[in-house]
N, C-alpha and C positions, 0 to 999 in steps of 0.2 A: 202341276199337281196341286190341288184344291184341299188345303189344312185345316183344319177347324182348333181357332188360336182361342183362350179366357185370355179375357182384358180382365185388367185388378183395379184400373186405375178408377181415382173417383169417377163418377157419373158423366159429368160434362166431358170432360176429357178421354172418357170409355166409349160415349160416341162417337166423337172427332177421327177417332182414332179405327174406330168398326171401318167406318166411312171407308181411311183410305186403304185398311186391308182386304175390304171387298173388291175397291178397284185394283188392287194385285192379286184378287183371283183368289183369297181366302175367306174363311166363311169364320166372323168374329161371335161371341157369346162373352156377354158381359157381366162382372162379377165382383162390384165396388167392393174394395176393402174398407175404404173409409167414406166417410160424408162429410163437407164440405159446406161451415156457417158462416156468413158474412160478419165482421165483429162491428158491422156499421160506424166505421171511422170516418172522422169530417175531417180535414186538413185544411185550416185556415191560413195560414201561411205557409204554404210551401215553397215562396220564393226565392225564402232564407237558405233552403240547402244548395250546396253547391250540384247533387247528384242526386238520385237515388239508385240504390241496389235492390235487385229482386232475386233472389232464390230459388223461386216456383214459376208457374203459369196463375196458380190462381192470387202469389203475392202481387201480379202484374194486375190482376182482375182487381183486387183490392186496393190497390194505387188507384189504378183507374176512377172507381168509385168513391174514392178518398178526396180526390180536389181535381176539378175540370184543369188545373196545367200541364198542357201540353209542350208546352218547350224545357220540361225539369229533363237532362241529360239523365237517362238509362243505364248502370251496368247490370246486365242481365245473366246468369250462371252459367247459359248454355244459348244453340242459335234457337229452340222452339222457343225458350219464352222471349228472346231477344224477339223473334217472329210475331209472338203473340202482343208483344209491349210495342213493334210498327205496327200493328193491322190496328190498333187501340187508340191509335194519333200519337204516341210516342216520338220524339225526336230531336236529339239524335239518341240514336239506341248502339249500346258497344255490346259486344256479346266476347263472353268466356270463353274457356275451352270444355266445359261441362262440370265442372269440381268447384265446389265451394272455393280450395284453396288456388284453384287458377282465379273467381273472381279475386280475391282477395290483392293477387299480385297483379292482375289486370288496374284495379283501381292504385295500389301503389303506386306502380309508375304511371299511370295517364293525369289523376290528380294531385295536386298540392293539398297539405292540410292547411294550409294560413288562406285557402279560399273558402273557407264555409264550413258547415258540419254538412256530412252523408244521413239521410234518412233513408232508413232499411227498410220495408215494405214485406215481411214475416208473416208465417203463422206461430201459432201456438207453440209448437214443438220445431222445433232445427236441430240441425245435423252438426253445423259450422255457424260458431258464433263470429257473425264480424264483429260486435261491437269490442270484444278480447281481440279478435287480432289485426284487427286496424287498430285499434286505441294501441296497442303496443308499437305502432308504427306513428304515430300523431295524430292521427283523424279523429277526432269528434264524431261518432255514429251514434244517431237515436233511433231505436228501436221501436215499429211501432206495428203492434200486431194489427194486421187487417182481416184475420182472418183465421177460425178455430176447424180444427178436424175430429171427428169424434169417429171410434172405427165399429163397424158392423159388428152385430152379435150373432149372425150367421148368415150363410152364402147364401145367396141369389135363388129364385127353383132356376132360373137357368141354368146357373155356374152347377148346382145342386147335381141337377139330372146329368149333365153333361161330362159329371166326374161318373156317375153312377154308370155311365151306360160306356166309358170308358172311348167316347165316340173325339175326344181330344185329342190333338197332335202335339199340342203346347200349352204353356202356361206364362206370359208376360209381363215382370215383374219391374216399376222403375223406380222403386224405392225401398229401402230396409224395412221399413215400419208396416209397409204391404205387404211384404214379404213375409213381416212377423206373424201378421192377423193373418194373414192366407194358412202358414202353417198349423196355427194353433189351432183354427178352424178345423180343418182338417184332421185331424188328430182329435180334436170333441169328437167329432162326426163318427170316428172309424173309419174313416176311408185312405185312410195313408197307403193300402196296397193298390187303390186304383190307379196311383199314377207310376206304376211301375213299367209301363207301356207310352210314358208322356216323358218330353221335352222343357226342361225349364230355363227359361231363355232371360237371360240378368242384364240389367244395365249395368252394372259393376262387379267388383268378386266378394266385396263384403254383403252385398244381396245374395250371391251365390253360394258364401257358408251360412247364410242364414236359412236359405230354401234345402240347401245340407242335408237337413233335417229330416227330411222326406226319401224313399225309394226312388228316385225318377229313374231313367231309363237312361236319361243325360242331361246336363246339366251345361248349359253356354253362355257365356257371357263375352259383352261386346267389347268390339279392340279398343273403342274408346267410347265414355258416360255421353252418346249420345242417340238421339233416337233413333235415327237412320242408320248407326249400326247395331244398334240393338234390331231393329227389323231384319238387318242382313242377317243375323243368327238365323233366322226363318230361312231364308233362301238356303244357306248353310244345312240346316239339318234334313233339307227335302235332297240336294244335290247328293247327301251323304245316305239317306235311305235308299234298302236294297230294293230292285225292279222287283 
């Protein structure tokens, strides 16, 4: 059965992402919450840290950009940007279990603090600060934003129409802060009763009291902060609607 999903996520990654729910047979409409500026950092030494940590997909983008080394050891939040930090020359890349506070213990125990400081590889805004809860564990973390997010002043005429016309199965949310702009959006607009007939499918449950907010029809979130099951919600709420 053929769902017509809104992507939230920034641009680049709202394509990536159309892509592969078209090859599972749904039909994506894209609907940036936020936009996505490079903060054009240069890393002149980056030898000195023993690691880097990345957060995001685009703090991996923003490493990348920041100094051509490729052998700084990677820990990355989850396996997509673990994924995105190897397709990048990344290596070796360790990946989390998708929570800030899994990197945090992932780097505990795999690193020592008397090898070097951690450079963190951030945007603007975070969720989980490592530099507080590594330094409370001994690690040296510098913080270096590579990268600012600024969020839309309104939806998409995609996302626009596609509430309007109420032609949506779903709504795909993989962070709080999208989550935030999506609803207040929505609520400017007047249209908080079009999604009373839609699905809001959360990467975690604090995305999912934030989407709260809204009428949905239901409201899902994955068994675990990662992509591929947040997709499974999809299969999920199709298996669960009636013939």
């Amino acid at each position: 059965m053929t769902r017509r999903v809104l992507i939230t996520r920034p641009q680049a990654e709202a394509e990536a992402l159309a892509a592969e729910l078209t090859s599972r047979g749904h039909e994506a409409v894209i609907a940036p919450m936020l936009v996505i500026r490079s903060a054009g950092i240069q890393l002149r030494d980056a030898a000195r840290y023993q690691a880097a940590a990345v957060t995001s997909g685009n703090g991996v983008d923003g490493l990348a950009s920041a100094t051509a080394r490729r052998a700084l050891p990677v820990f990355a939040v989850g396996e997509a940007t673990a994924e995105r930090a190897l397709a990048l020359g990344f290596d070796p890349v360790t990946s989390a279990q998708g929570t800030g506070g899994a990197l945090v213990d992932l780097i505990r125990t795999t690193l020592h603090p008397a090898n070097g400081p951690i450079l963190w590889a951030s945007g603007d805004e975070v969720r989980v600060d490592l530099t507080t809860e590594l330094g409370n564990r001994g690690f040296a973390v510098e913080r270096v934003i590579v990268y600012r997010t600024e969020p839309v002043d309104r939806l998409s005429d995609a996302g626009l129409h596609a509430l309007m016309d109420r032609s949506l199965g779903g709504v795909l949310f993989f962070s709080p802060r999208t989550a935030e702009r999506f609803v207040r959006l929505v609520l400017e607009a007047g249209l908080d009763g079009q999604v009373t007939t839609m699905a809001a499918h959360c990467l975690s449950p604090p995305i999912a009291d934030t989407v709260g907010a809204l009428p949905w029809a239901t409201i899902r979130t994955a068994a675990r902060p990662t992509r591929d099951d947040l997709l499974a919600t999809l299969d999920d709420t199709i298996s669960s609607d009636p013939d």
